[in-house]
One Martini backbone bead per residue (centre of mass of N, CA, C, O) as a GRO file, in nm:
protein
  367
    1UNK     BB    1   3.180  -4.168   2.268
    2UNK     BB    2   2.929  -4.327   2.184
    3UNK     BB    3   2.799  -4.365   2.437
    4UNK     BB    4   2.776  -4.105   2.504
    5UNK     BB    5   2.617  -4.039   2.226
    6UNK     BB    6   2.352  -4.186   2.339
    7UNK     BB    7   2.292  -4.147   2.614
    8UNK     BB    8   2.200  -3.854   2.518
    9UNK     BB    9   1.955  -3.909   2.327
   10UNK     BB   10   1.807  -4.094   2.545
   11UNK     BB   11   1.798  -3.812   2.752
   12UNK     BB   12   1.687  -3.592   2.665
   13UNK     BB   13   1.463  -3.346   2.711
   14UNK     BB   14   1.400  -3.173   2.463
   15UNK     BB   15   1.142  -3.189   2.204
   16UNK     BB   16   0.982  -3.224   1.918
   17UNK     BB   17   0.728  -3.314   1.771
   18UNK     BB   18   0.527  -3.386   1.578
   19UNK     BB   19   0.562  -3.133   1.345
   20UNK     BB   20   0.508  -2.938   1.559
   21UNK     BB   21   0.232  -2.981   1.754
   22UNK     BB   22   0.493  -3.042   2.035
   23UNK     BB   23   0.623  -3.133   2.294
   24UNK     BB   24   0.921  -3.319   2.390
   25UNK     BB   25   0.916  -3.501   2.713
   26UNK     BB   26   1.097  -3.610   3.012
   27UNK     BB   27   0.928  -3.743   3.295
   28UNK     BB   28   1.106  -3.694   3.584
   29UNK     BB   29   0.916  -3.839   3.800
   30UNK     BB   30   0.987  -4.129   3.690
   31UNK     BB   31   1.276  -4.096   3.784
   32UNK     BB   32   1.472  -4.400   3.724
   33UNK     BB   33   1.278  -4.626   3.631
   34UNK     BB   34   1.153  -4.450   3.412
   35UNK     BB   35   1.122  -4.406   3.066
   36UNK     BB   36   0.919  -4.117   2.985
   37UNK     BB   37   0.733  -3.984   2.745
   38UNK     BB   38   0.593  -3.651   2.657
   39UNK     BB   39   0.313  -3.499   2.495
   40UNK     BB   40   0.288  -3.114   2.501
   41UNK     BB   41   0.007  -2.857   2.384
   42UNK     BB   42  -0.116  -2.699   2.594
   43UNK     BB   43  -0.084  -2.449   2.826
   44UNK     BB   44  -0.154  -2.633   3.080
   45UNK     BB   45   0.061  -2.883   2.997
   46UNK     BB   46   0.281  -2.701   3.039
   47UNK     BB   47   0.257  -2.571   3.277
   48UNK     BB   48   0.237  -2.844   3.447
   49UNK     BB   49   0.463  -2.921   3.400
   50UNK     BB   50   0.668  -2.726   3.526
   51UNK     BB   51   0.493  -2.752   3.819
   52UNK     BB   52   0.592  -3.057   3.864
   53UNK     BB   53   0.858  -3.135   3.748
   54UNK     BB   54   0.860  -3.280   3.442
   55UNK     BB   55   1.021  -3.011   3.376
   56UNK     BB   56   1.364  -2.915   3.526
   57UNK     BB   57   1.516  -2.623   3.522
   58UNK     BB   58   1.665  -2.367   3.373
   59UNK     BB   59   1.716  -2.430   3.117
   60UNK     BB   60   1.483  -2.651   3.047
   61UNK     BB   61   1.248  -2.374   3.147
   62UNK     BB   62   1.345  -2.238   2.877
   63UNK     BB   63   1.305  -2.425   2.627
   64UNK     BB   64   1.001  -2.509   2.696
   65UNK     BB   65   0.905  -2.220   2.666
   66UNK     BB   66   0.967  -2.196   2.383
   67UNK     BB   67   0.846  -2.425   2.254
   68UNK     BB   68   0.544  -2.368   2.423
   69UNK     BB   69   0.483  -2.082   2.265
   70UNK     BB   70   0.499  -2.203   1.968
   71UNK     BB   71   0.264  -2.411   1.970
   72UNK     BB   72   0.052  -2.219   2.079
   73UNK     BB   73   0.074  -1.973   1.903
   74UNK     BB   74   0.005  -2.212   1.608
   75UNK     BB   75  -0.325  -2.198   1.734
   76UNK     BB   76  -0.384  -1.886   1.715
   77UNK     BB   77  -0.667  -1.711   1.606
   78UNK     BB   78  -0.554  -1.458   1.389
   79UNK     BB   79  -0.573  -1.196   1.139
   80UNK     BB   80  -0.413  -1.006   1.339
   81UNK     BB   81  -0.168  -0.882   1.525
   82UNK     BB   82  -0.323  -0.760   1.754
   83UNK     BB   83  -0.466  -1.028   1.807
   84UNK     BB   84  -0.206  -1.211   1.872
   85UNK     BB   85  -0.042  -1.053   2.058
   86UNK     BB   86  -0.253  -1.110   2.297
   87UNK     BB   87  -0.270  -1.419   2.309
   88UNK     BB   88   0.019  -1.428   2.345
   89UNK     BB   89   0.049  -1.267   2.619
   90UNK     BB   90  -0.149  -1.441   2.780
   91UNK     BB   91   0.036  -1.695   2.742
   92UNK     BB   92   0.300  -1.589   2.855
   93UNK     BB   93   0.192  -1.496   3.185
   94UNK     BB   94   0.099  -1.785   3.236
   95UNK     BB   95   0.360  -1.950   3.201
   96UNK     BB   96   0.502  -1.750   3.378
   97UNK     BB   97   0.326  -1.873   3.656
   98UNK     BB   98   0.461  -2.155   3.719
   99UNK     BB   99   0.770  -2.019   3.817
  100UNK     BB  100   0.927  -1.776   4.050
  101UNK     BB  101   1.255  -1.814   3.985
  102UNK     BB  102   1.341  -1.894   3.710
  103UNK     BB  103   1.427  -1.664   3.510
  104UNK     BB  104   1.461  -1.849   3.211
  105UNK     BB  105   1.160  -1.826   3.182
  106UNK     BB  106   1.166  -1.507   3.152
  107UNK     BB  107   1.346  -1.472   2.951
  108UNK     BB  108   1.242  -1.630   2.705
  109UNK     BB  109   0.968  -1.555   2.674
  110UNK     BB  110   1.045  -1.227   2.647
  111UNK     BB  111   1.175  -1.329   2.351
  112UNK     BB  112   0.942  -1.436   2.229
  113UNK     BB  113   0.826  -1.131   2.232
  114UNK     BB  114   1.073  -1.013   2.082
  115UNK     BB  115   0.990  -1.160   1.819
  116UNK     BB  116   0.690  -1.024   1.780
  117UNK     BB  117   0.778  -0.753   1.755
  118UNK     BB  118   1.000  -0.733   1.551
  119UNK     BB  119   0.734  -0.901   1.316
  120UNK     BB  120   0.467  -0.726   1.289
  121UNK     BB  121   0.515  -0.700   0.946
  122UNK     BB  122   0.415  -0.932   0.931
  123UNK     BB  123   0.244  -1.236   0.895
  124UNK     BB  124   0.095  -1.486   1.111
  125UNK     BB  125   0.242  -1.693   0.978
  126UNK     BB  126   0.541  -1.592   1.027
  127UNK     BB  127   0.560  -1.531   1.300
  128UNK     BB  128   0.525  -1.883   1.360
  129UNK     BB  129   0.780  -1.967   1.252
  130UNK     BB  130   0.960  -1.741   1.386
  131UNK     BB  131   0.956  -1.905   1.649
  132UNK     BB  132   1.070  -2.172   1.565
  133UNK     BB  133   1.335  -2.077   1.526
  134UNK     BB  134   1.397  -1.958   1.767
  135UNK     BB  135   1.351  -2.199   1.983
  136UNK     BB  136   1.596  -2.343   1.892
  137UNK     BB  137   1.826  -2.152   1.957
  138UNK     BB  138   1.767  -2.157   2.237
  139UNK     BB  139   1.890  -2.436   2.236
  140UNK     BB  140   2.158  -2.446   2.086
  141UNK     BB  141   2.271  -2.221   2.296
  142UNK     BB  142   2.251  -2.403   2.537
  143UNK     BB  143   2.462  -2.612   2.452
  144UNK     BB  144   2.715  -2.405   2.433
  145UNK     BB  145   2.691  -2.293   2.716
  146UNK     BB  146   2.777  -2.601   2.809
  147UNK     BB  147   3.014  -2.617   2.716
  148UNK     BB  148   3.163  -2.374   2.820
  149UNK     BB  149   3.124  -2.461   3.102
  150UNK     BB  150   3.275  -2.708   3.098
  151UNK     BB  151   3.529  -2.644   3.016
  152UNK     BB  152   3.628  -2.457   3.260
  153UNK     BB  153   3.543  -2.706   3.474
  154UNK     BB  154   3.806  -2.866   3.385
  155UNK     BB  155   4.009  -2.648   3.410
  156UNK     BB  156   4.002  -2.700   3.739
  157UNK     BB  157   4.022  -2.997   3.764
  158UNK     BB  158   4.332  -3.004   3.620
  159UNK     BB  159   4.440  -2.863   3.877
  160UNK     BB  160   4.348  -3.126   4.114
  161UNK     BB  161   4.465  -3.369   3.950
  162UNK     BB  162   4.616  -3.684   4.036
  163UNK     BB  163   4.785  -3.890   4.010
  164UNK     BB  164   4.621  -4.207   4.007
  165UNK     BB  165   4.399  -4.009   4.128
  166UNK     BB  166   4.061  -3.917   4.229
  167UNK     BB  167   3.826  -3.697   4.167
  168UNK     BB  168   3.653  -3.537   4.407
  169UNK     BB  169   3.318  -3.472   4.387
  170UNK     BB  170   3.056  -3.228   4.431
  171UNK     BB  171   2.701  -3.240   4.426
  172UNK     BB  172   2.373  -3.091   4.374
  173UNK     BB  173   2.104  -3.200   4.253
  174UNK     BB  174   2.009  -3.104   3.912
  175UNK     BB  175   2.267  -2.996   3.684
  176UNK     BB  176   2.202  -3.144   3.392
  177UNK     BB  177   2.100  -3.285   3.092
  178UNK     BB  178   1.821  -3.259   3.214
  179UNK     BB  179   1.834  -2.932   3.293
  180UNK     BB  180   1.886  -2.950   2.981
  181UNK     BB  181   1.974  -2.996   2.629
  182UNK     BB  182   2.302  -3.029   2.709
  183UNK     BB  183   2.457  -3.173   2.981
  184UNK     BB  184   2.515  -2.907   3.172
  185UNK     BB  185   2.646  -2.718   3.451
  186UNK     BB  186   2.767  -2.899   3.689
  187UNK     BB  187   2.776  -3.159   3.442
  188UNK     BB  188   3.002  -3.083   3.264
  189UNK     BB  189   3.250  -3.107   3.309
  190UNK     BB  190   3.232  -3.455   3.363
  191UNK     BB  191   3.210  -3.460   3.024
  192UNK     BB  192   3.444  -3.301   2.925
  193UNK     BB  193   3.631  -3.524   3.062
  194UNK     BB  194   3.505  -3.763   2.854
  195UNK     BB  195   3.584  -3.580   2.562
  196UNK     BB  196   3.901  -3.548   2.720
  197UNK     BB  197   3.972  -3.888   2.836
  198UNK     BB  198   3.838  -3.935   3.066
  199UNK     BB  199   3.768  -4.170   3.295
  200UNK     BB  200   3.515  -4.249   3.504
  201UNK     BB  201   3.748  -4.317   3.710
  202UNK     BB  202   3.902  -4.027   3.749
  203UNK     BB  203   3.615  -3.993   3.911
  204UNK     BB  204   3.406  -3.867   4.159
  205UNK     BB  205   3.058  -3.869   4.252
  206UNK     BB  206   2.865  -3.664   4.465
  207UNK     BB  207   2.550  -3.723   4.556
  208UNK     BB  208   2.293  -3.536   4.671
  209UNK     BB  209   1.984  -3.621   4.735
  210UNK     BB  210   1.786  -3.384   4.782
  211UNK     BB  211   1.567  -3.262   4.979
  212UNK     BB  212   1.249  -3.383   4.911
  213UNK     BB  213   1.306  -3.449   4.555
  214UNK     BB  214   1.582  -3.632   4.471
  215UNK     BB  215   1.711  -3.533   4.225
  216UNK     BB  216   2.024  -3.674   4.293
  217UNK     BB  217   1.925  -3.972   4.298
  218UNK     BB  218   1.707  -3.942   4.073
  219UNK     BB  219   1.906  -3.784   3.825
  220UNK     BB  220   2.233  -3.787   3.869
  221UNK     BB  221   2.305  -4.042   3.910
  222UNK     BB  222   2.185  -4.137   3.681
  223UNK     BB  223   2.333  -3.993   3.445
  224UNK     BB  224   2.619  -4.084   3.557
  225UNK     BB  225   2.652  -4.385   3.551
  226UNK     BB  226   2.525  -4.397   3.226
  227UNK     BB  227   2.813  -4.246   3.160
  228UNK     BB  228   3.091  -4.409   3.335
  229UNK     BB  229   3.045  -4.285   3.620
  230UNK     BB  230   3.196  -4.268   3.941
  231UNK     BB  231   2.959  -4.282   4.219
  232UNK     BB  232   2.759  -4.116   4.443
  233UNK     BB  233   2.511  -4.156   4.769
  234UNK     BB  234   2.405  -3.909   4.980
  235UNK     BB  235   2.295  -3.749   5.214
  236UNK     BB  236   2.299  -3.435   5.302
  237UNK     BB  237   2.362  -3.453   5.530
  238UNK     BB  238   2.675  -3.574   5.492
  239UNK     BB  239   2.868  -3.327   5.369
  240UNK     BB  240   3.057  -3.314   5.603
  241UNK     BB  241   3.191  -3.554   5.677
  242UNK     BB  242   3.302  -3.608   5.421
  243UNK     BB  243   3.483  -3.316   5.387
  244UNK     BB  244   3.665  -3.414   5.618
  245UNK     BB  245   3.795  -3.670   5.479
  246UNK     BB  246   3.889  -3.503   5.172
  247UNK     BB  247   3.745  -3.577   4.914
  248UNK     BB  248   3.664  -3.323   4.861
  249UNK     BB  249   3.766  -3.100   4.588
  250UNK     BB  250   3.507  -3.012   4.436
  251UNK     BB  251   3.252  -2.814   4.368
  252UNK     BB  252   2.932  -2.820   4.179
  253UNK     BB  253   2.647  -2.573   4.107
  254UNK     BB  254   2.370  -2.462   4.040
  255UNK     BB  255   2.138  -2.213   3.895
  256UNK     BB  256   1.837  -2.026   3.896
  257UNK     BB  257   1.950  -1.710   4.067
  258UNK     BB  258   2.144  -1.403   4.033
  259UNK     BB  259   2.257  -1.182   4.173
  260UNK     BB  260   2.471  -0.890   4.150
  261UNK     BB  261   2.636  -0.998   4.403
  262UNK     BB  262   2.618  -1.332   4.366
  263UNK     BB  263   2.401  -1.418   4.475
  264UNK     BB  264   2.271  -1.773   4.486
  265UNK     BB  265   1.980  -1.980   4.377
  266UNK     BB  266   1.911  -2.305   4.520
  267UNK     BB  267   1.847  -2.565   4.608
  268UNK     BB  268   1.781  -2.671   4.863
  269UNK     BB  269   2.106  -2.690   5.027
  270UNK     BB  270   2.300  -2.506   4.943
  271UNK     BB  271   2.399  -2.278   5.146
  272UNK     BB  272   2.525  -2.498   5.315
  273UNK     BB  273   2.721  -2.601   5.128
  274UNK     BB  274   2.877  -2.302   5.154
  275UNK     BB  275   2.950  -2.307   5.413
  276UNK     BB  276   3.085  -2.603   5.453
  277UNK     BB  277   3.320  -2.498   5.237
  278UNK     BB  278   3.465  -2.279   5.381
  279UNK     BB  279   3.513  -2.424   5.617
  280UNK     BB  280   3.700  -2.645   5.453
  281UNK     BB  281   3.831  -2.505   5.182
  282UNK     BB  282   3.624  -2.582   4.936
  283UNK     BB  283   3.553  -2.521   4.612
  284UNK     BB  284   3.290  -2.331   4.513
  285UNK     BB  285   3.095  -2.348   4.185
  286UNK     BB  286   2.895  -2.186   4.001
  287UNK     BB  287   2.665  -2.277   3.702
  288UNK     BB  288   2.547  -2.023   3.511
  289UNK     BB  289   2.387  -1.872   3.260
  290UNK     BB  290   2.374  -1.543   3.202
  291UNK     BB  291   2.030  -1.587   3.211
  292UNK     BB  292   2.048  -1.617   3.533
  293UNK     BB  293   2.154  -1.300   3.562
  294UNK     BB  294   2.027  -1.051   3.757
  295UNK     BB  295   2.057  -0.755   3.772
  296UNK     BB  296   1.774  -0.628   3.889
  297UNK     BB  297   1.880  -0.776   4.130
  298UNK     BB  298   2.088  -0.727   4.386
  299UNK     BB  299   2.009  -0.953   4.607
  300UNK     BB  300   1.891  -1.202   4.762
  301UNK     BB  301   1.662  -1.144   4.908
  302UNK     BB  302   1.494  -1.074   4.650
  303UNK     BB  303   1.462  -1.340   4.593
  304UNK     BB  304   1.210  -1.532   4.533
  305UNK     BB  305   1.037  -1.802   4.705
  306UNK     BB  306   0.929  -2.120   4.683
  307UNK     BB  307   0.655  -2.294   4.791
  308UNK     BB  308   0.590  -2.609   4.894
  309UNK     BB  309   0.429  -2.906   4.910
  310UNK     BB  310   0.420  -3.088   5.232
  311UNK     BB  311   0.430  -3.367   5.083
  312UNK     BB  312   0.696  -3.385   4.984
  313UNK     BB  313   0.796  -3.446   5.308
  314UNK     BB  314   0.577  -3.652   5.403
  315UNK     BB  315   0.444  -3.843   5.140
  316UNK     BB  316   0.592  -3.910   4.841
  317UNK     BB  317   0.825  -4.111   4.912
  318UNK     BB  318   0.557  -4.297   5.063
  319UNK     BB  319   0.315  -4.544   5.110
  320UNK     BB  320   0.374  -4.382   5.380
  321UNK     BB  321   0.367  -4.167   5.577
  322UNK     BB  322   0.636  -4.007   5.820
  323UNK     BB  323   0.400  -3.804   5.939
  324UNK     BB  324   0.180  -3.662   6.103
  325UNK     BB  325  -0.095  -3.490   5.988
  326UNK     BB  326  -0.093  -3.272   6.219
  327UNK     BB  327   0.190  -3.191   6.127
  328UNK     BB  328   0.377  -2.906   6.020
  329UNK     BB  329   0.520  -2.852   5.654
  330UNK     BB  330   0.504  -2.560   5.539
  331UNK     BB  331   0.849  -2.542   5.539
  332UNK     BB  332   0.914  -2.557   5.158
  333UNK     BB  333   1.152  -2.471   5.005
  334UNK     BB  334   1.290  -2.476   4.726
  335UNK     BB  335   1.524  -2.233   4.793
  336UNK     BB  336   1.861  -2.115   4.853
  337UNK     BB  337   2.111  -1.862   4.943
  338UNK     BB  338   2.395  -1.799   4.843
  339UNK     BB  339   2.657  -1.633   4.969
  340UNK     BB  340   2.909  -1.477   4.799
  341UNK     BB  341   3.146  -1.523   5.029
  342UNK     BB  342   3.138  -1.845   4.988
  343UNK     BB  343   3.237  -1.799   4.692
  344UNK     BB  344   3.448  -1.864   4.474
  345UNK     BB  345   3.242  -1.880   4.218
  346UNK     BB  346   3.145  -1.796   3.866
  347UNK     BB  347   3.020  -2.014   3.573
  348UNK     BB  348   3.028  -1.910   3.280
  349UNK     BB  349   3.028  -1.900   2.899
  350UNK     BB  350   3.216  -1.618   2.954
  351UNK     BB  351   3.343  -1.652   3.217
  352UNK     BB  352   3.508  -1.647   3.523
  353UNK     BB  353   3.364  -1.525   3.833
  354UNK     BB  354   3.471  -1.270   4.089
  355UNK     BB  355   3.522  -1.093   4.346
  356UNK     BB  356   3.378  -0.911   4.244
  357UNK     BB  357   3.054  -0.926   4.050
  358UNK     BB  358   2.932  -0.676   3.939
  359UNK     BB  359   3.210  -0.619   3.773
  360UNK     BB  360   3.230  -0.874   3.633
  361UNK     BB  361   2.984  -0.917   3.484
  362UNK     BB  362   3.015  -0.669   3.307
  363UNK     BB  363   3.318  -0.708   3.181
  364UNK     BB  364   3.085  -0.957   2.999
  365UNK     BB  365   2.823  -0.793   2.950
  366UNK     BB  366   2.668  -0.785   3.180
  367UNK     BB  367   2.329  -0.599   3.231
   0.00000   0.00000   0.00000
């Protein structure tokens, strides 16, 4: 368990820097060979971490963004609360123009300017403390969240699992504890299966490498392996083939944005991967924090897709390019949605839901 707890340490995702003065986070882009922490003070330096995915997930893309704009905040000059809420405002904004796709981006900012609306009665040095305590909030919560969804998929986990053998499960890119303030979403369950006592040799862990930015090679094995669980990294197109085999018992995978019909916006090549569950009988649920719901977008269509440089599939992991320059890569969405008939479920920290799913949803209180 301290070994557990030391590796958690280790690659913590956000923290404060010195003073609060920064934020303090490990550059996703240089892992697994490098652990290299970086910090990022003035509003363009957040931006470009999260647009560069020096870090990144829905998670710890809102924990960073509350932590980044509370210490913009702090350094905004303003005799009076008009003059402070307007730089705020547009602090906000450029923030928030960062990743068009992860709600929890916007969630957080949304949190940070309701607590400033809620505060205008204040002094601005009170109000720039209270942005810092609020960030903070949304950080323990979000450790909570992540492990209220681990508990839930550990319980499925354990009715799954046979005695003797290895209980086989399948994840794609990194919705893990990089992704998170702690645990992970997707990799909740395979932590608090190891804080309740199973070995890490209890489970194998399948990790598609999902191209092509390697999020599951390059940080999901990294995480997996040095908490001390059996890790396995196959291609993505691999994963019928596995899935064939019979190895893989259960599926989780995190997810970026839910439509209020349950359709989920996850890394691209997630919606293959619930085609491909269906086809096989292999139970497949989304892990997701409530603020990851979007009620006001009715199904998956809606949810914008974010397009990126196509050299990231062209040239980016290669000495040399591997496809001619004239070759045209521009069709590189960053994410695709699974289509909600698809999913077995969606384990939120407030309760396993089924479909119909805005059913369930509101059920739960989300709204």
């Amino acid at each position: 368990m301290s070994s557990l707890n030391d590796f958690f340490e280790k690659v913590i995702t956000v923290k404060w820097g010195p003073e609060k003065k920064s934020v303090d986070i490990i550059d996703q882009t240089l892992l697994p060979n490098t652990i290299k922490r970086i910090q990022i003070r003035t509003q363009e330096e957040i931006w470009e971490a999260i647009k560069k995915l020096r870090v990144r997930g829905a998670p710890a893309i809102g924990v960073s963004a509350a932590y980044g704009i509370a210490v913009v905040a702090n350094e905004i000059q303003a005799d009076n609360y008009e003059d402070f809420y307007r730089q705020f405002k547009a602090s906000k904004e450029y923030l928030a123009s960062s990743r068009p796709t992860a709600v929890n981006l916007f969630w957080a900012l949304n949190r940070m300017e309701d607590t400033v609306i809620a505060n205008k009665d204040k002094t601005v040095a009170e109000i720039k403390q209270i942005l810092y305590t609020e960030a903070e909030k949304i950080r323990e919560e979000d450790v909570q969240i992540s492990k209220n969804i681990g508990e839930i998929g550990f319980g499925l986990m354990k009715d799954l699992k046979e005695d003797g053998k290895e209980l086989g499960i399948l994840t794609h890119c990194n919705a893990g504890t990089l992704a998170t303030a702690k645990y992970g979403t997707a990799t909740a369950p395979m932590y608090m299966a190891l804080e309740h006592g199973w070995s890490g040799t209890d489970m194998h862990v399948y990790c598609d490498e999902t191209r092509p930015l390697l999020q599951g090679a390059r940080l999901t094995s990294f995480e997996l392996c040095n908490a001390g669980i059996t890790t396995s990294v196959q291609c993505d197109n691999m994963a019928a083939l596995l899935m064939k085999t019979g190895r893989i018992k259960i599926i989780f995978v995190g997810c970026d944005r839910v439509a209020a019909n349950g359709d989920a916006a996850n890394k691209i090549g997630t919606s293959a991967l619930a085609v491909l569950a269906h086809h096989y009988g292999i139970p497949m649920y989304i892990c997701a924090p409530s603020s990851t719901i979007d009620m006001a977008t009715p199904t998956g269509d809606d949810i914008p897709i974010e397009m990126r440089d196509p050299e990231e599939i062209k040239s980016m992991w290669y000495k040399e390019p591997m496809a001619p320059d004239a070759v045209d890569a521009s069709f590189n969405p960053a994410f695709d949605v699974a289509d909600h008939r698809l999913i077995t479920g969606i384990i939120t920290e407030k309760g396993l839901c089924t479909a119909p799913y805005e059913e369930a949803f509101r059920k739960l209180g989300i709204h």
